[in-house]
N, C-alpha and C positions, 0 to 999 in steps of 0.2 A: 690647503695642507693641514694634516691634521694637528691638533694642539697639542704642547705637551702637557702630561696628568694635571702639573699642579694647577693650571690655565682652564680646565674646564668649568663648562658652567654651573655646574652641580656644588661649588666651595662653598660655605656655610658663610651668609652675610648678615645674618641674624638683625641686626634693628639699621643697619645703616640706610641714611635717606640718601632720596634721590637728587638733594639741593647741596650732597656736601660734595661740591668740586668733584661730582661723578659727569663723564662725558658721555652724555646719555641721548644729545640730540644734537647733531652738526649737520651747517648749511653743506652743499657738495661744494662751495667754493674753498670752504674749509679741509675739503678730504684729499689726502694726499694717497698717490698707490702703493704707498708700503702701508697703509691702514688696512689690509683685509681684515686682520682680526677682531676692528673695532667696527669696521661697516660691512665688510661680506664682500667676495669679488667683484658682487655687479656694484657696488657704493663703491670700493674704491678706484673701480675703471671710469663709470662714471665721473668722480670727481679729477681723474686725470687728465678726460676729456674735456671736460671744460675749459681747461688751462691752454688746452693745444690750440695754435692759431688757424682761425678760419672754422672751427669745428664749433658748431652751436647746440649745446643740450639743454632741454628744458628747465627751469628754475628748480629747488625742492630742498630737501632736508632729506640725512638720514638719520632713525632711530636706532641705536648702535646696540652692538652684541652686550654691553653692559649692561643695556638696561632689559634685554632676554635674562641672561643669564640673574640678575638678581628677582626677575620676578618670577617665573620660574624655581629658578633654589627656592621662595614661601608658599612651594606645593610640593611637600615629600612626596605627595600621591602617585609624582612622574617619577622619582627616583624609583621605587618601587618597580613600579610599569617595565622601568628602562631596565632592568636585573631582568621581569620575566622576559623581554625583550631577548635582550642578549644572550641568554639561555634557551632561545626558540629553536629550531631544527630551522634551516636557511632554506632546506626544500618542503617545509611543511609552508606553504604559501597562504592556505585558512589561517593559521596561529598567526604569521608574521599581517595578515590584514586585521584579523581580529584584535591583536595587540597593539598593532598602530593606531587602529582609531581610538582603543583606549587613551592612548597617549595624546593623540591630539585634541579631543576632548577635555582633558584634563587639564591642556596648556592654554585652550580657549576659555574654561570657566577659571582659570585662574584670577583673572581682571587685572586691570591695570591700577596703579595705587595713584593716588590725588597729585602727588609730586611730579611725575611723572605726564601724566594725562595733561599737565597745565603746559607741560614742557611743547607736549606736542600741538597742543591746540593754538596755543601763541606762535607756534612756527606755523602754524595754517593762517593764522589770524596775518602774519607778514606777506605772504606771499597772495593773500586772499581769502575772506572767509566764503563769497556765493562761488568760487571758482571750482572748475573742478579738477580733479587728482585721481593719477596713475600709481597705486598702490602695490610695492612690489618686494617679493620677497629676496635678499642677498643673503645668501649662507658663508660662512667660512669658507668650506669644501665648495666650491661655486667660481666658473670660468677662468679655472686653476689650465697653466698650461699641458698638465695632464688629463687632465677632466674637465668638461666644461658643464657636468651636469645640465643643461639646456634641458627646459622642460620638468625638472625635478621637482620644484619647490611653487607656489602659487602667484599670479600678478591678478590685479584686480584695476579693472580702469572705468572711468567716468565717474569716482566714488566723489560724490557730493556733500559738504559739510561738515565738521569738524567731527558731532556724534560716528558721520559712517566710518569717516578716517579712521578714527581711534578701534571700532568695529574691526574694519578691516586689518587693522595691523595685529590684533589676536591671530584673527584667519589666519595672514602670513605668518605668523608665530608658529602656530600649529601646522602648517605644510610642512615646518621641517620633518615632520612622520607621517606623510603618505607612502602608503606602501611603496609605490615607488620609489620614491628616494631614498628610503632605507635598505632596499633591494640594491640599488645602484651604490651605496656606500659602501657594503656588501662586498659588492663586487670590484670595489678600489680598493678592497682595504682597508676603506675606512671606519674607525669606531662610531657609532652617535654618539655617543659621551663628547667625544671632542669637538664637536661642530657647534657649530654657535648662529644663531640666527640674527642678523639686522632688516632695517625694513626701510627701504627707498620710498617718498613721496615726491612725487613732481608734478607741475601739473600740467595739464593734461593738451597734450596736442589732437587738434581735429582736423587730420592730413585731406588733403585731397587725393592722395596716393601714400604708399608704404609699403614697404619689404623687408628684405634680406637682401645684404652685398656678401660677396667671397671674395674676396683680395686673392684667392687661388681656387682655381678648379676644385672643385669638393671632390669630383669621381676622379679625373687623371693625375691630379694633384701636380700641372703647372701651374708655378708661379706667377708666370707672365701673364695669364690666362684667368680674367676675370671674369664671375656670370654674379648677375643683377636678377634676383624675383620682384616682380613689382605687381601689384592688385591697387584696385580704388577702393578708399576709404580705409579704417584700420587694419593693420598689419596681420590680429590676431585670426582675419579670415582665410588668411594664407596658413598662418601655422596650423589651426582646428582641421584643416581639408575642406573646406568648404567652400572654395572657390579655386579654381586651377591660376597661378600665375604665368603672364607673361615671363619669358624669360629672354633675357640679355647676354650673348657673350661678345666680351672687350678682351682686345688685344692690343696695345702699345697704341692708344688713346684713339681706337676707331673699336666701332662695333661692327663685328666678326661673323654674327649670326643673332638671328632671333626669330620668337617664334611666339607669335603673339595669340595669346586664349581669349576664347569667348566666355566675359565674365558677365555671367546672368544676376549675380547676389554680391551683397556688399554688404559691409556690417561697419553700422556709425551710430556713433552715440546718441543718446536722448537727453533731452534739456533738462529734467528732473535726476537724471543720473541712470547707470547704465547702456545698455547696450542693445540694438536689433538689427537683423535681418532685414537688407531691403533689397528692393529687385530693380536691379541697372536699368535704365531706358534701354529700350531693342537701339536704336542710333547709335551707343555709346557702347554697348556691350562689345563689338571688336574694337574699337580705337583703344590703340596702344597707351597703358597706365603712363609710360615717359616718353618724350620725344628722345629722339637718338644726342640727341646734345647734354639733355638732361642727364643720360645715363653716363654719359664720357664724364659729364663734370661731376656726378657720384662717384664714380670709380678711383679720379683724382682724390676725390676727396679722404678715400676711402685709401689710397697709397698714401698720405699724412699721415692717417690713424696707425695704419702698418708701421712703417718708417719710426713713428714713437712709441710704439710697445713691440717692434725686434719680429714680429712673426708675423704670418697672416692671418686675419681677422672675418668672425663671421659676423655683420656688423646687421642690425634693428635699425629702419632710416624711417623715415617721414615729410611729405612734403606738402609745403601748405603756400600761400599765395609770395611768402619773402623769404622761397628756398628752405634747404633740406634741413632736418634736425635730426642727430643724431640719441639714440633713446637706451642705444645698448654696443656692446662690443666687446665681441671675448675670442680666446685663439680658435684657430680649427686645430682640434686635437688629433684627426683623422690621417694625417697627411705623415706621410711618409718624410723625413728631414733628408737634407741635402749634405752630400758630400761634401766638407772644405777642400777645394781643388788647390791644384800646386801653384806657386807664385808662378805667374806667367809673364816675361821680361816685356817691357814697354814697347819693344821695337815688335814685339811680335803682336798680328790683331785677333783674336778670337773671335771674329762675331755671332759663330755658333757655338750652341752648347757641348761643353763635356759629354758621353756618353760612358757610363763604366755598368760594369758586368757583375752580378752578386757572386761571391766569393764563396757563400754558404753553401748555394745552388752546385756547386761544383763538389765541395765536401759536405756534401750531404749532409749540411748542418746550420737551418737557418732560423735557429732561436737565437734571439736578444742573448749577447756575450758583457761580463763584466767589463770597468776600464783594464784591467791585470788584465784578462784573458785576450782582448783583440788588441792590447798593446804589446803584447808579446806576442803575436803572432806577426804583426805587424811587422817587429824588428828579427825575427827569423824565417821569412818570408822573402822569395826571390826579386818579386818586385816591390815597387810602392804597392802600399794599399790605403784607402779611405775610409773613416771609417763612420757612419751614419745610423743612427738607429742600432747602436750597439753591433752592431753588420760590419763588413768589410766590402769593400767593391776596390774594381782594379779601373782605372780609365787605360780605355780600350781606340782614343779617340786619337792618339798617333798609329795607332797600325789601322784603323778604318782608313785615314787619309790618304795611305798610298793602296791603289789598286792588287799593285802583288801583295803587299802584306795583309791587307782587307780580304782575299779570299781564300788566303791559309786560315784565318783566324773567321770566319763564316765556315769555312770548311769543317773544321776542327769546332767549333762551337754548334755543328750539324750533329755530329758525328758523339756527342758527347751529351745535348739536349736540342732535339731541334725546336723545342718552344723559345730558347735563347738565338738560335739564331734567327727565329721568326723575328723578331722584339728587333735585334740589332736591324734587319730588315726594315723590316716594319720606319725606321727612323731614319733607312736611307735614302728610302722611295719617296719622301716627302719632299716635297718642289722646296719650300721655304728651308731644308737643312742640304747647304751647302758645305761643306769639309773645309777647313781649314790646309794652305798647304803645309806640306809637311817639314818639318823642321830638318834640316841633314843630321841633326844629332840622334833624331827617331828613327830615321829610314833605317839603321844598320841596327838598333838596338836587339837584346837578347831575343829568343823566339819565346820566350814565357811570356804569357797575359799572365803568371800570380804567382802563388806561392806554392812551397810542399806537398805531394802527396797526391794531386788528383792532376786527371788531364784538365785540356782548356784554362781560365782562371784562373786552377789551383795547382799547376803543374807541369810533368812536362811537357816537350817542347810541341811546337806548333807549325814549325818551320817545314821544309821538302822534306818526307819521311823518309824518303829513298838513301838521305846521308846520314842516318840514325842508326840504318839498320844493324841488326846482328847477322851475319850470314850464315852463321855456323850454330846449330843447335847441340851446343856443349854444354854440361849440364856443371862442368865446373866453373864456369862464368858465374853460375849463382852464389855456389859455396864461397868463390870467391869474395864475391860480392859482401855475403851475410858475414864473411869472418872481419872483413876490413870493417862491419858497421858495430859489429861485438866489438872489435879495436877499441873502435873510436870511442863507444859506451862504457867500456870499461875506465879508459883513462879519466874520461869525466868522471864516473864516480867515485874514482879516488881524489883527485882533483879536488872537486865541490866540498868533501867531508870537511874538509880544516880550514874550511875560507868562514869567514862571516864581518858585519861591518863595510865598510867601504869596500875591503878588500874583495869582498862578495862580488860586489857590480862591476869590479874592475874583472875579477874572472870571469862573469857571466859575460860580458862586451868578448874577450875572446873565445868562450865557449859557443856563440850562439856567429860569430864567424866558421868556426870548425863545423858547426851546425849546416850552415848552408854548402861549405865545401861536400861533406858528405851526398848533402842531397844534390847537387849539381855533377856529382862523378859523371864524366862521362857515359862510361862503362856501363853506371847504373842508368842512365837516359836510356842508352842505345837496348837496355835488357829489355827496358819497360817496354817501349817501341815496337821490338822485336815481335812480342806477344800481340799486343793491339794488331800490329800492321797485317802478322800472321790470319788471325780473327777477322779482320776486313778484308783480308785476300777470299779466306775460303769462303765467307759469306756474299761475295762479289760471284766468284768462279763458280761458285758449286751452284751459285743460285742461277748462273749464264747456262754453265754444261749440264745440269741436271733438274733443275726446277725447283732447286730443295732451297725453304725459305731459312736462314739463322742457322746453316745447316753447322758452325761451329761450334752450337753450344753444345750437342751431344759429344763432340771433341775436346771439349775440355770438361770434361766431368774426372771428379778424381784428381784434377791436376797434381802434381808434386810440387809440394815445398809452399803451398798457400797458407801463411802461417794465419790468417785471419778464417779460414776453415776446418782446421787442426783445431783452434780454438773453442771453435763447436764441437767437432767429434771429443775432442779432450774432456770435456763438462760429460757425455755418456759415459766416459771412463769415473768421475766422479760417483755419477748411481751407481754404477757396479760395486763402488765401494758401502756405496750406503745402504741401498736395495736390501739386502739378505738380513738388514736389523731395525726390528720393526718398532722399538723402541728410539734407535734415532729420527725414522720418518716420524714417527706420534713429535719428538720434540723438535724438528726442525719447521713439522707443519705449526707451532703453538709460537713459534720466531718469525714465521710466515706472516703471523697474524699482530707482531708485534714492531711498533713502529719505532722500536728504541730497543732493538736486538741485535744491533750490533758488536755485543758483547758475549753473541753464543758460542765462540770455538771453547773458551775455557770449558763452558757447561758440559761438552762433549764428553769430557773425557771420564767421565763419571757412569756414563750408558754403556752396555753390555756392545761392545763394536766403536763406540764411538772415536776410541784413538785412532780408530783405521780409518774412519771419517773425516776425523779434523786432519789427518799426515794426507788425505787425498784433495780435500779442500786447500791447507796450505799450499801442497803441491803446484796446484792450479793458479795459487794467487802469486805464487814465487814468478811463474813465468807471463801472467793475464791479469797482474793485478792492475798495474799501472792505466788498465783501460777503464771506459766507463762511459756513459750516454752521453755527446754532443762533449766529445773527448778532444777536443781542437781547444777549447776552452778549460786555460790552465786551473780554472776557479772552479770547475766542478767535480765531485767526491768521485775518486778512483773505489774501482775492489776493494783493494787495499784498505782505503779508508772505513769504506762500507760494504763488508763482506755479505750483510745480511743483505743486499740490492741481487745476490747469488741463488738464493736460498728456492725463491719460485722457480727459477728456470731449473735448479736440479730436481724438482720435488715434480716437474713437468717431465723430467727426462727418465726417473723413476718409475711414473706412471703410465707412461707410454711405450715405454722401449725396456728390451729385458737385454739379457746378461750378454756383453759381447758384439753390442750394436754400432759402436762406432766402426771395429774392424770390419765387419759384413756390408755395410755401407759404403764405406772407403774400394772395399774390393769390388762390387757392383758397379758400384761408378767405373771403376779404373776398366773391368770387362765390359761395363755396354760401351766405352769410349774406343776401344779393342775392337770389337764387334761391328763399331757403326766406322773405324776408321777401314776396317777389310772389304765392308760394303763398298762403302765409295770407291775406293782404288778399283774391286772388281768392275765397278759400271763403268768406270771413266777408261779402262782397259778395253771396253766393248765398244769406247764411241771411234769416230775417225781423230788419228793422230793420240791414240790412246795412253801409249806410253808416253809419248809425251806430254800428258795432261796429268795423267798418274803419279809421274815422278815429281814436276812441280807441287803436285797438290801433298805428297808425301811431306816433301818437303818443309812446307808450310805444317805441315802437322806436327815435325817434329818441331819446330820451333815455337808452336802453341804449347806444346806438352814440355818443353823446356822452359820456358821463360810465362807463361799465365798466370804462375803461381808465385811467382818473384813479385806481380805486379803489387801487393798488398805489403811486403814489406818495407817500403822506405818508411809508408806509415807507420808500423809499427814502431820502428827506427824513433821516430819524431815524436811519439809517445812514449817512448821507453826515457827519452832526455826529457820531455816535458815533465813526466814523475820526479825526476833528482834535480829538475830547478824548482817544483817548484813546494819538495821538501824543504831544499834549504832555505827558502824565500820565507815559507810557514815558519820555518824557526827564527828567521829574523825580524820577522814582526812577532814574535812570542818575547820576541826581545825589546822590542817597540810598547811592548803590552806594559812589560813588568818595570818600565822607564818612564811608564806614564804618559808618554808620547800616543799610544792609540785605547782606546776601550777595549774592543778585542781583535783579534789576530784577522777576524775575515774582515777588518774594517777595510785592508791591505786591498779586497779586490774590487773597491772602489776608488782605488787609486791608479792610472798607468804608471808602467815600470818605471816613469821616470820621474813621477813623482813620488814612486816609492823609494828610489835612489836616492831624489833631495832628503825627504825623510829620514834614512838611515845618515845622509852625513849631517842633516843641521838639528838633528834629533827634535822635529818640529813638524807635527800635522796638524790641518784644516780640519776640525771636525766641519764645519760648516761644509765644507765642502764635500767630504764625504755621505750627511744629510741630503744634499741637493743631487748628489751620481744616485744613494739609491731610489731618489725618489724618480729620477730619469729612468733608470732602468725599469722599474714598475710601469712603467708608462709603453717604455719599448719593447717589453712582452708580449704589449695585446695589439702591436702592429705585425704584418704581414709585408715581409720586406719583397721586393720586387726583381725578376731575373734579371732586369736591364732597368736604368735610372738616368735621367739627364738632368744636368748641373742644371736644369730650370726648373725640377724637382718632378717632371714628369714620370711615371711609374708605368712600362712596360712590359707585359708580360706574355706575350706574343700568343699565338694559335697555332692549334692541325690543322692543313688546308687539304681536307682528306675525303673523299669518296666513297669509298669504302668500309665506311663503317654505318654498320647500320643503326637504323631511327631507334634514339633513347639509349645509345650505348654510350659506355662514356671512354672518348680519346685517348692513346696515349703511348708511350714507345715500347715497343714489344723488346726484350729484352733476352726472355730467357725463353724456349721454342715448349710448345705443348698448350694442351686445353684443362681445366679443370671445374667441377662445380662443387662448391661447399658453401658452410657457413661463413659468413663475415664476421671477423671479430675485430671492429673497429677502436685500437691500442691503441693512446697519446702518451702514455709512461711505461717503458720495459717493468716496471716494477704493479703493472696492475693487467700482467699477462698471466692469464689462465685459459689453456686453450687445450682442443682435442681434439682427438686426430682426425684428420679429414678436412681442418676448420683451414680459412684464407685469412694469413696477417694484412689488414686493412690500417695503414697508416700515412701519417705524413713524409717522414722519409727514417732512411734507418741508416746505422752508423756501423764499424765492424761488431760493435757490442751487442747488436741484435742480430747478430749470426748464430749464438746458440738458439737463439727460437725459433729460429729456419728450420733447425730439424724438426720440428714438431708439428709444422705446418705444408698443407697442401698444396699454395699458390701464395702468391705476391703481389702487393696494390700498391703502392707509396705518389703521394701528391708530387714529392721530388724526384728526378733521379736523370739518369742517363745511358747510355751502354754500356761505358766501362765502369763504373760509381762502384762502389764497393758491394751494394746490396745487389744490384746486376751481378757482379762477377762470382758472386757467394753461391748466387740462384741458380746460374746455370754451373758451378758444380756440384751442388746438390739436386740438379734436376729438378727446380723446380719450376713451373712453368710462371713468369711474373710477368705485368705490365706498369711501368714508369713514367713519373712525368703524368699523371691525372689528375688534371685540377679541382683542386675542390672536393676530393674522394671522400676523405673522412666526413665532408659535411652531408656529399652527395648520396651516400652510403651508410644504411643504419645499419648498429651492431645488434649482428642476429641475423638480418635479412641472406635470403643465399640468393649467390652470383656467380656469375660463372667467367672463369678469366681467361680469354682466348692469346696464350704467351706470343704464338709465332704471327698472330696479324696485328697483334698489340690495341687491344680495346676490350669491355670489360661490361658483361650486361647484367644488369638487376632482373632478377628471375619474382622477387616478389617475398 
C-alpha cells in the first residue's frame, strides 16, 4: 500500500547513524505482519509464517526499509532521476527503460556505509558464514492483497559469503526500478516515491523438488479446488519456462487429476555459489516430482497457511529429505471474491453450493460500484442481492431446486442472455451438484430473480407469462402508467427538500418502500410483459409461418413513448440549436478538449447564438440530466453534474446530421414499421387459415407498438429518484464535511448507506476505513465479474453451442435484424467517442446514456447484453443492425479494423 508523503524514503536524514536504535536488520522470528512497511510484504508474510504451526521456513534476517531509505536519501543523484522519472510519458517505454536503469545504477553505486554492512554481516556470521543464501527482494507495494506484484522486483539464490550477500543486497536495492516494476506501479497507481525496498536473506534450501501451490483454482477460481506445480530441483526452473511442471489437482484431500511432464532440465545449485542447468536422467525424467500423498499432505498444509492470512494463497514450497519448507506466500489477487450468503438455519443442510446470477449482466452494467452505490441498490431492489467484487449477484439456488421454478427461470435466463443460462446449465449437469430440497418458504416466493428495471436478475417477473399479459393494446395504460410515476416523483421531491439529519434516513426508509411499490405495480409488470411477450410471439409465428428471422424488430421501429430513444432524437434537436452558429461550435469544440469545462453554460452566453444554446442544452438536462454512464450506480456524476460529458456527442450530432434529423428519422422508422407491418398481414392472408393468422399476428402488433416503448420507463423512473436521494445525501455529507466528521463529501461513497446513517446520527466516521474501501475498490476495477458464480467461488460464464457460425467469426446473440460493414470503433468511455458515419460502436456494453451515439453509428457490438437489455431494444428502433453477448469483443476487436455485423444470425466477422 502506498505510504503516506511524509513516510517516504526520500526525508532528509542528514548525519544520523545506523547504530542509534535504527531498526535496520531483524531476525524473521522477529517480524510481525503488520511490519510491511519496515520489511516489504514478502518479510512480513514470511515472518508470519514462521510462527504458524507446522509451517517450516528457512532461517534468515531482514534488512528493512530503513536502512533503504536512509542510504539512498545520501544519493540526491536518485532524487533527481526519480522527478525526470515521474515526468516521463508512461507510453514512451524508451524514456521510462532509459530512466530506470539510470536510477538503478545510481541506487547500486550508492554503497553501503560501515554501520550498516557490520549489521548485515554479523547476521550472516549467526546463521553461517560458509553457508549459503537466498537473497531476495520485499518491497512495500509487494503481495499486497490487491497486487501481489510477483515477479517485479529481483531474488538472487545460492549467494555465497558475506562480501556476495552484501553485493547482492544493492542488486535488490536497485530492482525496485526495473522497468517493469515501475510499469506495474504505474498501472496500480502506484507512486515510486512511496515504495520502499527491504531485503530478505535466508538460507538457502537445496529441494529435491519445488513449486507452486494454489489453495484455489487460478483459472475457475474454485476454492475447494486446489492445483500443486511441482519440478525437480529449484523452483526458479518452473517460473523462467524452462521446464514444463507436473501438475496436481486436489479436491477435499484426494487428488483429482494430474498430469505429469517430461522433465528433461533441472536447475541446482553449485557448491561455489550460484546456479546451472542440468539434464535429468532419461529413468527419471517421467517419474512424477511428488507422490500422490506428498501432494494431499502440501495442500493441507497449504489450507493452514490460507485459514491464517483469510484468503487463498499462491504459495513457493520445497522439499528436501525431512519434508516441505515453505519460502514464499502471497494472495491470489486474480480471483473473483465470493458472495456472503444468507444465514442458513441449522436444521437446514446445504451441502451444495449457492449459485447466483450477475445483476450487472442484466443491467447492462458490470463495472466495480462504490459501498453507497450497490448498497443502495441493494436496499431498493426486489429481491435480496449479494454483493462481491463491488458487483451484485441474486442466489438463484431456491428456484433452481424446484423443477417448475428452474425452467421458468432457465427459460427466461435464455430469453434474456443465453450465455447465462448456459453457465446455470453448465452447473446443473454436473454429477457432483446435487440441489438442495427446496425449502416450502421458496417454492411460492416472488417470480423476480432481482431487482428494478430489467428482465431476469434485474426485473420483471419470470413466472407463466400468460398471467402477466395485457390483452388489450390501449395506449392509455401507458399515460396512465407514466402519470402515477411523475405522482410519485413529484411527491418525493417535495418531500426530500426539508428533511436532513437523522430525519433524512428516516424519510429515505419510507421513500425507497414507495420506491419499490412503484416498481412492483402490477399494471406496470403486466405493460412490460405485454411488449416482450408480443416480440416473442411474432418472432416465434412469423419465423414458423414465413421464414422471417427477428421478424419484430422491423415492428418496432419508431415505437411510441420509448423515453430512452427520445432521448437520443432530443440531443439532434440540441444541434439544431447550435449548428447555424459557428462561433459556439469553435467554443464548444475548445470545452471538448478541456477536462475541467464543466463550467461552460455561463461562457455561452457571451457568443453570437449562444443563449439559444445554453436555453437548448439546459432544456435537455431539465428532463436527461439525472442520467449518466453505468447509471445504477448512485456514486457516479450525472448530466447534471457534468454537462460537459454532453458536449462530444452534440459536436457528433452537428457533424453528421443537418437540420430537422430527429423528426425525419422518427417518421422513417414509424413508415418502414407501417410498411413491413401491411407486408406481413398481406402474406399471412395468402397462406391456409390466413385470416386467422393475420388477425392474431395484427394483434400482437398492436401490442408491440403499444407497450415496447413503455419498456424503458420504469428505469427512467428509478433514475429520476436516484438523482433527488442522492442530492440530498451530497448535502448531508457537505454537512458531514464542514463537522469535521469526513475530509470530503465523496468520502460518503465509500461508505454503505448504513454506515452513512450511523454517521449522520453519531456524527462519527472511520477514515481508516474508508482508506481500506477505496483501496478495494481499485482492486475491484481490474476484475471481470462473471455471469454466474458459486458460493465456492467458482466463475461461470457459459458458451454458444452453435453450428452455424462460421470459422473465425465471433459468437453471439442477434438482436437487432440486418447486415452491415464498417469501421470498428472500439469505445470503453462515452466520453472518448468520436466517430463517423458508417463507423460500428464496438463495446463492452452500453447503458440508456449511450443511446444518443446510436444515432451516429452503423451497427452494434457489446461484450454484454441480451434481447430485451436496453442497447438491444434502442437498436432495433433505430434500426440498427447489433449483435450481443460477444465475448471478449473489445479485446478481440482492434479499433479501426473493419467487420462486418451479421444482426439477424447474430455473429460478427473481422474482415481485416
Amino acid at each position: 500500500m502506498p505510504q503516506p508523503a511524509e513516510e517516504t524514503w526520500k526525508d532528509d536524514v542528514r548525519e544520523t547513524r545506523f547504530d542509534e536504535g535504527c531498526e535496520t536488520v531483524l531476525g524473521l522470528g522477529e517480524v510481525g505482519e503488520d511490519q510491511a512497511g519496515l520489511v516489504g510484504g514478502k518479510g512480513a508474510r514470511l515472518g508470519a509464517l514462521s510462527r504458524v504451526d507446522g509451517v517450516r521456513v528457512p532461517d534468515g534476517f531482514c534488512v528493512t526499509t530503513e536502512a533503504f531509505r536512509r542510504v539512498v536519501a545520501r544519493a540526491p543523484e536518485v532524487d533527481a532521476l526519480l522527478d525526470r522519472l515521474a515526468g516521463a510519458d508512461p507510453d514512451d517505454r524508451q524514456a521510462v527503460r532509459a530512466l530506470s536503469a539510470e536510477v538503478r545504477r545510481a541506487v547500486e553505486e550508492a554503497g553501503i556505509p560501515d554501520g550498516l554492512a557490520a549489521e548485515i554481516t554479523g547476521a550472516v556470521a549467526r546463521l553461517g558464514e560458509g553457508a549459503a543464501y537466498a537473497v531476495r527482494s520485499s518491497a512495500t507495494a509487494e503481495d499486497l492483497p490487491t497486487a501481489s506484484f510477483a515477479g517485479q522486483q529481483d531474488t538472487y539464490l545460492n549467494v555465497v559469503g558475506p562480501a556476495a550477500v552484501l553485493r547482492h543486497v544493492r542488486r535488490c536495492w536497485a530492482s525496485l526500478f526495473t522497468e517493469r516494476a515501475v510499469i506495474y506501479r504505474r498501472r496500480n497507481g502506484i507512486d515510486d516515491r512511496t515504495v520502499r525496498m527491504a531485503v530478505v536473506v535466508q538460507r538457502m534450501v537445496l529441494p529435491d523438488a519445488s513449486g507452486v501451490l494454489f489453495t484455489a483454482d487460478p483459472v475457475t477460481g474454485h476454492r475447494r479446488t486446489a492445483t500443486v506445480d511441482a519440478g525437480f530441483g529449484l523452483g526458479e526452473a518452473l517460473v523462467s519456462g524452462l521446464v514444463n511442471p507436473d501438475v496436481f489437482t486436489v479436491r477435499d484431500d484426494a487428488v483429482v487429476a494430474k498430469a505429469i511432464a517430461v522433465k528433461r532440465r533441472a536447475l541446482h545449485a553449485l557448491p561455489g555459489g550460484g546456479t546451472r542447468e542440468v539434464t535429468v536422467e532419461p529413468r527419471q525424467q517421467e517419474r512424477p516430482a511428488l507422490t500422490d500423498a506428498q501432494v494431499v499432505d502440501l495442500v493441507r498444509l497449504g489450507r493452514r497457511i490460507e485459514a491464517h492470512f483469510g484468503c487463498p494463497q499462491d504459495i513457493e514450497w520445497c522439499l528436501t529429505d525431512d519434508g516441505f519448507r515453505i519460502v514464499q506466500s502471497r494472495p491470489i489477487t486474480t480471483l473473483f471474491p465470493v458472495p456472503v450468503p444468507d444465514p442458513v438455519p441449522e436444521v437446514v443442510e446445504r451441502p451444495t453450493p449457492s449459485v447466483y446470477v450477475s445483476v450487472g449482466h442484466q443491467q447492462m452494467m458490470t463495472d466495480a460500484m462504490k459501498p453507497l452505490g450497490w448498497s443502495m441498490w441493494q436496499r431498493t431492489a426486489m429481491v435480496p442481492m449479494h454483493e462481491a467484487g463491488g458487483r451484485l449477484f441474486v442466489d438463484v439456488t431456491p428456484r433452481l431446486a424446484s423443477p417448475a421454478s428452474r425452467a421458468a427461470l432457465l427459460d427466461v435466463m435464455g430469453k434474456g442472455d443465453p450465455l447465462v443460462r448456459d453457465a446455470l446449465e453448465t452447473v446443473l449437469e454436473r454429477d457432483a451438484f446435487e440441489l438442495p430440497v427446496p425449502d416450502a418458504d421458496h417454492t411460492g416466493d416472488s417470480h423476480h430473480t432481482g431487482g428494478p428495471g430489467d428482465a431476469g436478475p434485474a426485473g420483471p417477473p419470470v413466472g407463466d407469462a400468460s398471467e402477466a399479459s395485457v390483452t388489450e393494446a390501449d395506449p392509455a395504460i401507458v399515460a396512465e402508467l407514466v402519470e402515477r410515476s411523475e405522482t410519485s416523483l413529484a411527491a418525493l421531491e417535495r418531500g426530500i427538500r426539508t428533511k436532513s439529519g437523522p430525519e433524512l434516513f428516516d424519510f429515505l426508509a419510507e421513500a425507497f418502500e414507495e420506491h419499490k411499490r412503484v416498481l412492483s405495480d402490477p399494471l406496470s409488470i403486466r405493460a412490460i410483459m405485454a411488449g416482450m411477450e408480443a416480440t416473442w410471439w411474432l418472432n416465434e409465428k412469423l419465423g414458423e409461418w414465413l421464414g422471417e428471422k427477428n421478424a419484430a424488430d422491423a415492428l418496432t421501429l419508431s415505437a411510441p413513448g420509448n423515453i430512452t430513444s427520445e432521448m437520443g432524437l432530443d440531443l439532434l434537436d440540441v444541434a439544431d440549436a447550435i449548428r447555424p452558429h459557428p462561433e459556439v461550435v469553435a467554443f464548444l469544440t475548445d470545452v471538448q478538449d478541456d477536462a475541467h469545462g464543466d463550467g461552460f453554460l455561463d461562457g455561452l452566453v457571451e457568443l453570437p447564438g449562444g443563449s439559444a444554446a445554453r436555453e437548448a442544452i439546459e432544456t435537455y438536462l431539465r428532463r436527461y440530466g439525472m442520467r449518466c454512464v453505468a447509471e445504477i450506480d448512485i456514486t457516479r456524476p450525472r448530466w447534471s453534474e457534468r454537462p460537459a460529458t454532453l458536449v462530444p456527442l452534440i459536436l457528433d450530432n452537428v457533424r453528421n446530421f443537418g437540420p430537422g434529423a430527429a423528426e425525419r428519422r422518427f417518421e422513417q422508422g414509424r413508415l418502414r414499421a407501417l410498411r413491413t407491418e401491411q407486408d406481413v398481414l398481406t402474406r399471412l392472408r395468402a397462406l391456409p387459415d390466413g385470416e386467422r393468422k393475420a388477425d392474431a399476428t395484427k394483434r400482437m402488433i398492436d401490442q408491440v407498438r403499444a407497450f415496447a416503448g413503455y419498456r424503458e420507463y420504469p428505469k427512467y423512473g428509478i433514475v429520476c429518484r436516484y438523482f433527488l436521494y442522492k442530492q440530498a445525501l451530497l448535502e448531508e455529507a457537505g454537512r458531514l464535511v464542514r463537522d469535521g466528521v469526513l475530509d470530503e463529501r465523496e468520502d460518503v461513497f465509500h461508505l454503505t448507506f448504513q454506515e452513512f446513517e450511523d454517521a449522520v446520527r453519531s456524527r462519527r466516521a472511520d477514515p481508516r476505513l474508508i482508506a481500506r474501501r477505496e483501496e478495494a475498490f481499485r482492486s475491484y476495477e481490474a476484475l471481470t465479474p462473471p455471469r454466474v458464480l458459486t458460493s465456492d467461488g467458482e466463475a461461470v460464464n457459459g458458451a454458444y453451442r452453435r453450428d452455424d457460425v462460421p470459422e473465425g467469426a465471433l459468437a453471439g446473440l442477434a438482436v437487432s435484424t440486418g447486415s452491415v460493414e464498417g469501421r470498428a470503433r472500439v469505445i470503453l468511455d462515452l466520453a472518448d467517442a468520436e466517430l463517423e458515419e458508417g463507423d460500428i460502436l464496438v463495446t463492452r456494453f452500453t447503458d440508456p446514456s449511450w443511446s444518443p451515439l446510436f444515432l451516429g453509428v452503423a451497427g452494434l457490438v457489446t461484450e454484454v447484453g441480451g434481447l430485451m437489455t436496453h442497447g438491444a431494444v434502442i437498436a432495433r428502433e433505430y434500426g440498427l443492425p447489433a449483435v450481443v453477448g460477444v465475448d471478449q469483443a473489445t479485446r478481440l476487436i482492434r479499433d479501426g479494423q473493419r467487420i462486418r455485423v451479421h444482426g439477424t444470425d447474430g455473429y460478427v466477422e473481422i474482415l481485416g
